[in-house]
C-alpha positions, 0 to 999 in steps of 0.5 A: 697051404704048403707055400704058407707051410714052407713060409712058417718053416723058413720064418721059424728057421731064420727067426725063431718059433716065436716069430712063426707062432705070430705070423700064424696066429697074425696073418695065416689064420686072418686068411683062414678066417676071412678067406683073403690072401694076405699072409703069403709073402711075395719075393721081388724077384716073384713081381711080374712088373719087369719094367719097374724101377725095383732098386728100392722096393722091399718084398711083400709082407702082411702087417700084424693083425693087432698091430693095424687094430692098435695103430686103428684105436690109437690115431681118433685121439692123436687127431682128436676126431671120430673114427667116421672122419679118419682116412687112411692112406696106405703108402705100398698097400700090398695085398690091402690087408690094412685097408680091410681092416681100416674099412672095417673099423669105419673110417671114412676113406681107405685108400692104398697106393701100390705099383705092382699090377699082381698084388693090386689084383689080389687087394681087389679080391681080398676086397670082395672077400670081406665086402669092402667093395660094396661101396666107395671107401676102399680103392687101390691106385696102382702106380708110383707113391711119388706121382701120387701124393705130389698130384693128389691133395692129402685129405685132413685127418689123415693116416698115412701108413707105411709098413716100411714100404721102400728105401733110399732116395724113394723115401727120402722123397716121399717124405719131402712130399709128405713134409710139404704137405704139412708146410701146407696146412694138411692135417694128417699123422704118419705111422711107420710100422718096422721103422728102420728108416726113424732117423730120416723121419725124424729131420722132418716130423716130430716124434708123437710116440710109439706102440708095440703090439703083442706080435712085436711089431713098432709102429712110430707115430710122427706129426 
């Protein structure tokens, strides 16, 4: 409680008491509620994965409650098919807050991809905390984005997910990968949460909108 305390002064220092007000009522509170441990921030320097290429990871931070409800409601009708048939893929899923969510909103498949060891063990808990172990539908990979998506087929009806998750040449080759895919025939629909990096994703996909949810948070959607 007092790491999270020092996390709500220090967000209150540097960004407001507005912001510290959605980052207790968004994420400190879902933990308290659920028993999970997603709101607690990991530093970079916090990551015990010393072997990592770490040039273009961005720190831990837990995506908005109603931003993963909004992003949830909004992707059946860009796709135009039942929650049940939706998978969501969560590019750098953290602690697997969205994946929680995704399972319990009833998507067919909610699958993360994350290279630290320490925050896939957290996901894996923060899984049992709300029953989404119980079955197959939630999984975290450990491993590199890059490796994945260019070993593994991307399903149709898809969501892939990123809440901002890496910089530079990372990016720009995720979204070769993601653009090939496409080329390809996968049906899915991208949505980018704090989207600093929009103008690369816009030389590849086209712009489908955007959301703001009530804690402020953009999130771009791209086909």
């Amino acid at each position: 409680m007092l790491i999270l305390l020092k996390s709500l002064w220090a967000i209150a220092t540097e960004k407001g008491i507005k912001q510290a007000w959605y980052e207790l009522r968004e994420n400190i509170m879902y933990d308290v509620v659920n028993g999970t441990d997603t709101a607690r921030w990991l530093p970079l320097d916090d990551y015990t994965d010393n072997e990592l290429d770490m040039t273009t990871a961005i720190r831990y931070q837990a995506t908005h409650t109603c931003t993963i409800k909004d992003v949830l409601s909004v992707i059946p009708r860009m796709l135009r098919v039942p929650v049940a048939d939706v998978t969501l893929l969560d590019l750098g899923s953290g602690k697997g807050k969205v994946l929680c969510e995704a399972y319990r909103h009833g998507l067919r498949d909610c699958i993360g991809i994350e290279f630290n060891s320490d925050l896939c063990a957290i996901a894996q808990s923060n899984f049992r905390a709300v029953n989404a172990n119980v079955f197959d539908r939630v999984r975290v990979h450990q491993g590199d984005c890059i490796l994945y998506l260019r070993d593994t087929a991307i399903a149709d009806n898809t969501i892939v997910f990123m809440y901002n998750p890496f910089t530079g040449s990372t990016m720009t080759e995720v979204l070769a990968i993601l653009f090939m895919r496409k080329f390809k025939g996968s049906k899915f629909i991208i949505a980018y949460v704090n989207p600093e990096q929009a103008d690369e994703v816009e030389k590849l996909f086209t712009p489908l909108g955007s959301t703001v949810s009530s804690g402020g948070q953009i999130t771009n959607f791209y086909h």
